[in-house]
TORKE-473751 format. One line per 8 residues: for each residue x, y, z of N, C-alpha, C. Coordinates in pm, whole numbers, plus 32768, in hexadecimal, padded with zeros to 4 digits. Example, Ala and Ser with C-alpha at 12.3 -4.5 7.8 and 13.67 -1.06 7.14 Angstrom:
8527:7DC7:830C:84CE:7E3E:830C:8528:7EB6:830C; 8505:7F1F:82C4:8557:7F96:82CA:850A:8003:8313
REM end
This chain:
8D5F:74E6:7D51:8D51:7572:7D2C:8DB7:75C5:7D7A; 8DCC:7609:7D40:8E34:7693:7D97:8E0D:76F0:7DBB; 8E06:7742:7DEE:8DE4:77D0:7E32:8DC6:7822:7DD1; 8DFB:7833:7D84:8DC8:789C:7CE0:8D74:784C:7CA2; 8D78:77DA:7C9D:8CF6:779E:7C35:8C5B:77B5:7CB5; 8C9C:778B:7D3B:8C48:77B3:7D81:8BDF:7861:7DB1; 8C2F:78A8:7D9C:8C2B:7923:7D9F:8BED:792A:7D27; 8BFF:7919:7CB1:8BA9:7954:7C39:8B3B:78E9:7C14
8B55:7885:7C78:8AA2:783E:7C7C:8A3D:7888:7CC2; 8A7F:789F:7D23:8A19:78F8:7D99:89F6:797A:7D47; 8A40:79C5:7CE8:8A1F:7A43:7CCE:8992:7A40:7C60; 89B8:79AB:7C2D:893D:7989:7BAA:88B3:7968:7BFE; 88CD:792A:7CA6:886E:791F:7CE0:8806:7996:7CFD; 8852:79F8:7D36:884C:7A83:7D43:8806:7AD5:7CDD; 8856:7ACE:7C7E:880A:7B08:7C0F:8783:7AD3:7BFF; 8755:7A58:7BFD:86FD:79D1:7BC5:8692:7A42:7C58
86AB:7A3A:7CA7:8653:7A3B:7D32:8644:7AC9:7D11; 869A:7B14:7CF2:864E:7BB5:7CE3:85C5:7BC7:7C65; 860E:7B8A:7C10:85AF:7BAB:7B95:8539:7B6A:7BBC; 8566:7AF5:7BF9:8498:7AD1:7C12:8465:7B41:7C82; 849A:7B31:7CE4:848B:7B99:7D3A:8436:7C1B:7D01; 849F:7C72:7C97:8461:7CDC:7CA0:83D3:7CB3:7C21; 83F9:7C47:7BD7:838F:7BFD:7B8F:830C:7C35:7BCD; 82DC:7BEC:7C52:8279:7BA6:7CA6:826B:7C32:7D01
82B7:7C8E:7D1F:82B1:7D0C:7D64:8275:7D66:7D15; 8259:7D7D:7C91:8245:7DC1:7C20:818E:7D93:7BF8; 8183:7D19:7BFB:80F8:7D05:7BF0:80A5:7D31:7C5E; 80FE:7D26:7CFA:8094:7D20:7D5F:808D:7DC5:7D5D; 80E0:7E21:7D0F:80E1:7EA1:7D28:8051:7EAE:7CC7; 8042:7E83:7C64:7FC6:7E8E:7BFB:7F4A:7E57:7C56; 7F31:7DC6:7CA5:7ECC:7DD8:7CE6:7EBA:7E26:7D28; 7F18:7E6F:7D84:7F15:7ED0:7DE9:7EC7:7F6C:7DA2
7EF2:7F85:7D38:7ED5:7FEE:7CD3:7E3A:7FDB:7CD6; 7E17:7F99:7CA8:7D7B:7F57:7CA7:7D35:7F3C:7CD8; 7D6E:7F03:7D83:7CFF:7EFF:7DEC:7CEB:7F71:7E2D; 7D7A:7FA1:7E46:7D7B:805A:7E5E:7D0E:8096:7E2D; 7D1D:809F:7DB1:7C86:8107:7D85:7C01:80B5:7DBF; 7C14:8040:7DA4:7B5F:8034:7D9A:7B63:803D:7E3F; 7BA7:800C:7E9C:7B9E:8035:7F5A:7B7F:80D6:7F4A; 7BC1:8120:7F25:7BD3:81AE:7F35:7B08:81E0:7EDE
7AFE:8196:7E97:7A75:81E0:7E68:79F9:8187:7ED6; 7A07:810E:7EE3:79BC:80D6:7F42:798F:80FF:7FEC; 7A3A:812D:800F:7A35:819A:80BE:7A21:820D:8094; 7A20:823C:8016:79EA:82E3:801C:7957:8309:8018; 7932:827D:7FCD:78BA:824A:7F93:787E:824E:803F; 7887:81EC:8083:7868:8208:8100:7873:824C:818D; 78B0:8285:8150:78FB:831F:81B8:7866:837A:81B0; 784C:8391:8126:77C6:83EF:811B:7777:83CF:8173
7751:8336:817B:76B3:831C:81D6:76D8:831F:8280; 7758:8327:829E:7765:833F:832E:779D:83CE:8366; 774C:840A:832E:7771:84AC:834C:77E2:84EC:8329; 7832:84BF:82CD:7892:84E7:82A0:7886:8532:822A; 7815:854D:81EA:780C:857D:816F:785E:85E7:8135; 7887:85B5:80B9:78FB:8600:8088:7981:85E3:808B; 7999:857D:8111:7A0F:8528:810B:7A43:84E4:808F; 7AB2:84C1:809F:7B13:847D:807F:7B6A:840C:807D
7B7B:8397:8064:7BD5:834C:8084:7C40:8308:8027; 7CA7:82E7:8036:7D23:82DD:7FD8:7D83:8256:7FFA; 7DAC:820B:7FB1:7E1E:81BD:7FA3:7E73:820F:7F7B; 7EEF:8213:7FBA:7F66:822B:7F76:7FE3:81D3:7F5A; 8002:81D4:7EE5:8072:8168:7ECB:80F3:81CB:7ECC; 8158:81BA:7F3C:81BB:821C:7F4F:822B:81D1:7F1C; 8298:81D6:7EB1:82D3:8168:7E91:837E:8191:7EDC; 836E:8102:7EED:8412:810B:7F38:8477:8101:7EEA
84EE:8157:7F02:857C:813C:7E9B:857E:80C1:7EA2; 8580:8054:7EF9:8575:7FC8:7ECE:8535:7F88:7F12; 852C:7F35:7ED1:84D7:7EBC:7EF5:848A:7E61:7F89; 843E:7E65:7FB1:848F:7DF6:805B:8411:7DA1:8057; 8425:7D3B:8076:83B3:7CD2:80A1:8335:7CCE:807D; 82E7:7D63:8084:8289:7D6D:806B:8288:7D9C:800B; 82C0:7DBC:7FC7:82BC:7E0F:7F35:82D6:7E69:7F0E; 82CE:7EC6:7E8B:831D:7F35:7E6E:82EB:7FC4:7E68
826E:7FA9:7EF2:8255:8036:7F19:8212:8028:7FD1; 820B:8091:7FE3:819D:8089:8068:812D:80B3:8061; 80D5:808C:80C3:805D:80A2:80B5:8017:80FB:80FB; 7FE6:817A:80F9:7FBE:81BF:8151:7EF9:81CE:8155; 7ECD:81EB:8188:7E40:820C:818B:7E52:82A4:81B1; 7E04:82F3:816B:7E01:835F:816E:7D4A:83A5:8144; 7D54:83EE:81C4:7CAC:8423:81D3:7C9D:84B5:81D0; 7C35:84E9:818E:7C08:857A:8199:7B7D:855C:81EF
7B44:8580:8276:7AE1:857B:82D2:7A7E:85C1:8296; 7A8E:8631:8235:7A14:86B0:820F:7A60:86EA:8190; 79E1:8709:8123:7A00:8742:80C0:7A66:87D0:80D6; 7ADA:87B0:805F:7B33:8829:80A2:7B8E:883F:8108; 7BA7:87D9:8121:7C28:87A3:81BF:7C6B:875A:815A; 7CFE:874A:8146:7D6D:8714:8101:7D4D:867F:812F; 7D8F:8616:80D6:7DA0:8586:810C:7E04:857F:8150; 7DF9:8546:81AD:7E70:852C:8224:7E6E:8498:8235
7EF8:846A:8288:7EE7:83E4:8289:7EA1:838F:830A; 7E6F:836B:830A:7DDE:8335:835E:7E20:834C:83EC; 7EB5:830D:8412:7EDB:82E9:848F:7F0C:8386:8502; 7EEC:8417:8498:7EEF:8493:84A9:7E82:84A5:84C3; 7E2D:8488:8485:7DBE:84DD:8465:7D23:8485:84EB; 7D33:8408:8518:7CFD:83C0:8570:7D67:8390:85DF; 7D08:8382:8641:7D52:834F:86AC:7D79:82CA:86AC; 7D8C:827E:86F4:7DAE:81ED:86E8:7D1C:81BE:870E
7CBB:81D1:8754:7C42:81E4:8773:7BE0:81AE:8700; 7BEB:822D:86CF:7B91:825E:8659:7BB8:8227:85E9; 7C3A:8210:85BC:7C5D:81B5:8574:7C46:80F8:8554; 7C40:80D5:85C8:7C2E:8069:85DF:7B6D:8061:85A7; 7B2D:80E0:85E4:7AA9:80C6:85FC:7A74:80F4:8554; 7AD7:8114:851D:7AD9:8152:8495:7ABA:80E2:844B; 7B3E:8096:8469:7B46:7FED:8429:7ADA:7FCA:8410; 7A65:7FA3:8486:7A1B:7F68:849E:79A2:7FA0:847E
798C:8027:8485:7916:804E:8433:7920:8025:8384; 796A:804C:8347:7997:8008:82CE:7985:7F85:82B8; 796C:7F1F:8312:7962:7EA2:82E0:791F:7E80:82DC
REM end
């Protein structure tokens, strides 16, 4: 092989590895879509019975201009504490503390 047959093998590789790529990045964005909501109604669901009533809780799928490892968005958690307080994103809105202890009431 020569360097140009070589070079436009690698580019078919490339191509071959993106399309599955964004293939397999594209579905996990649809589970993500789906567990998002039903997490987000399940911690709001239980936000009420621990004095939070009126709370809030949120998945957010923030999507990145491209792609990286994990997929083709980020993931944020985002909480309203009391009916009528905006959603914020959890790591604002709790301490590292309370967050952690957040986790764990939830489970």
């Amino acid at each position: 092989m020569d360097s140009e047959s070589d070079i436009n093998h690698l580019q078919v590789l490339e191509t071959a590895a993106f399309t599955s790529y964004r293939s397999q990045a594209e579905m996990l964005s649809q589970v993500r879509k789906k567990a998002g909501k039903e997490l987000s109604l399940q911690v709001t669901a239980a936000m009420q019975t621990i004095a939070m009533a009126g709370g809030e809780f949120s998945v957010s799928l923030m999507p990145l201009e491209t792609g990286n490892a994990n997929g083709l968005e980020q993931i944020e958690f985002r909480v309203a504490a009391h009916l009528g307080l905006p959603l914020r994103p959890l790591t604002k809105v709790a301490s590292g503390g309370s967050c952690h202890a957040s986790v764990w009431q939830f489970r």
